[in-house]
C-alpha positions in Angstrom: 368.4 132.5 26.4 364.8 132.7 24.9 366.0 132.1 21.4 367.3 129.0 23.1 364.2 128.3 24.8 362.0 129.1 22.0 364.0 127.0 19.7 363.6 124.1 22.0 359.8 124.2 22.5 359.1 125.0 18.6 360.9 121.8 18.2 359.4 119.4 20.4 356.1 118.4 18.0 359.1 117.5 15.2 360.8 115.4 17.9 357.4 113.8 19.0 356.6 113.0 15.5 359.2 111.7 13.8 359.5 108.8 17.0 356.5 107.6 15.5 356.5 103.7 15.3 354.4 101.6 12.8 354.2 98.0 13.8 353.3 94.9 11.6 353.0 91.5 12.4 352.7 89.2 8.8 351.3 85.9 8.6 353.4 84.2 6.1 351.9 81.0 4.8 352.8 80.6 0.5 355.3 78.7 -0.6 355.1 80.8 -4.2 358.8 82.0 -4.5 358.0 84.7 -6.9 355.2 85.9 -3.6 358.0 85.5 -1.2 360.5 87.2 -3.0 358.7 90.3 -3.6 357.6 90.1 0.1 361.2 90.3 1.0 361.8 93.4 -0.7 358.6 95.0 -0.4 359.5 95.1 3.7 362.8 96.5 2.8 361.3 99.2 0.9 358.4 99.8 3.0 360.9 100.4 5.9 363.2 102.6 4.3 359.9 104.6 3.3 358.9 105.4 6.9 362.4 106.0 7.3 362.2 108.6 4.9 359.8 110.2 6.7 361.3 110.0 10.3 359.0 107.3 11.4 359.6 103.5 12.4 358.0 100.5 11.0 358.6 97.5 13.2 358.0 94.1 11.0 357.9 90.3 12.5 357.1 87.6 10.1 355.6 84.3 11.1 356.1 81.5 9.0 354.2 78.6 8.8 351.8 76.8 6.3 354.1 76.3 2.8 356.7 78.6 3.6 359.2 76.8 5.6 361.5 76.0 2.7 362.7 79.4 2.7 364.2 79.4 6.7 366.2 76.2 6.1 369.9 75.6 5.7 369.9 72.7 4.4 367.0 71.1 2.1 368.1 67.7 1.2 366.9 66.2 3.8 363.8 67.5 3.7 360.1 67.4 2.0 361.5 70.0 0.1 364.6 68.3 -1.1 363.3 68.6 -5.0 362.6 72.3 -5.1 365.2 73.2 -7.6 364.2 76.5 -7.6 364.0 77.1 -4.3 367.4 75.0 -3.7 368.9 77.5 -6.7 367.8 81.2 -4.8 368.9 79.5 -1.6 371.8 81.7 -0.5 370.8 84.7 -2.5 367.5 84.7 0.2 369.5 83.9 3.2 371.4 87.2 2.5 368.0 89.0 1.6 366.9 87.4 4.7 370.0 88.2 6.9 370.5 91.9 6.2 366.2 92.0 6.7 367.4 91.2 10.3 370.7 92.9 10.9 370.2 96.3 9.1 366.2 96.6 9.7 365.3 94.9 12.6 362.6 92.2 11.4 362.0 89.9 13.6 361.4 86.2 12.1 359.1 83.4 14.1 358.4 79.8 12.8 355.5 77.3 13.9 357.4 74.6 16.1 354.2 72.3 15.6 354.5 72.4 11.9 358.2 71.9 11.7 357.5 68.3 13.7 354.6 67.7 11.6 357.0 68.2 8.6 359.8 66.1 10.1 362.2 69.4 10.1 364.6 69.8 12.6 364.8 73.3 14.9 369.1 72.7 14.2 368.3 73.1 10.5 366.5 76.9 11.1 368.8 80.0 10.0 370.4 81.3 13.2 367.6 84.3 13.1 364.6 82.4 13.3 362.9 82.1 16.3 360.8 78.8 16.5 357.9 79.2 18.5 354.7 76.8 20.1 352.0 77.6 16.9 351.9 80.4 14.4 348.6 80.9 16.0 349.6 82.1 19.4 352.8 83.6 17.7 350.5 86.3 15.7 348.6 86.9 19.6 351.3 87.7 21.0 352.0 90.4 18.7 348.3 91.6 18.0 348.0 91.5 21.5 351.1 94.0 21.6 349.8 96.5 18.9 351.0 95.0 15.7 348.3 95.2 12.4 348.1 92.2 11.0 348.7 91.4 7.4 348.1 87.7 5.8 350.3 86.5 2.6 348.7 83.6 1.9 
């Protein structure tokens, strides 16, 4: 029974540690592909590394500025309609995207304000983004809830 007990108390501090949660909130404004891309697997990795070492890290994006090309379904009818490039990687990000979502828990926000500005329609968002009222009071809300903030402008 004190082996048992002993056990138990030696491993609390590991317990207590490795529920550790890291919490980021990035402001996503480029419409660089080649930025966006590596953004999209630099999250991956930079999860699986505090995975590694027992710990959480908790990522939200929130798009606005030049990057709402890369949340829509559909571009055609869009200001972004002649972005081959974009257009070409289109469902290879959406799965990037997807499994960002599903297997790690990222949580992705869009500026409502700038989609009207844009002419883009909320129906045309992947079924994971979230619009909400501005970027601005999207990145408050999560400061305002512990998350660092990180720009990629």
């Amino acid at each position: 029974m004190k082996l048992k007990l002993l056990i138990f108390f030696l491993l609390i501090p590991v317990v207590i540690y490795a529920n550790e949660v890291k919490k980021v909130v990035i402001d996503l404004r480029t419409g660089d592909l080649k930025t966006f891309e590596d953004l999209v697997n630099g999250i991956a990795n930079n999860i699986q590394y505090y995975q590694n070492k027992l710990e959480d890290l908790k990522v939200v994006i929130v798009a606005h500025g030049n990057s709402y090309k890369f949340f829509l379904k559909d571009l055609s009818n869009t200001i972004y309609k002649n972005d081959k490039e974009v257009i070409k990687k289109q469902k290879t990000l959406y799965q990037r995207l997807k499994n960002l979502v599903d297997f790690y828990g990222v949580k992705i926000e869009i500026c409502e304000v700038g989609m009207k500005a844009r002419g883009l329609k909320k129906e045309n968002l992947y079924e994971f983004v979230k619009p909400v009222y501005t970027a601005m009071t999207g990145l408050v809300e999560w400061q305002n809830k512990g998350y660092a903030y990180m720009i990629i402008p």
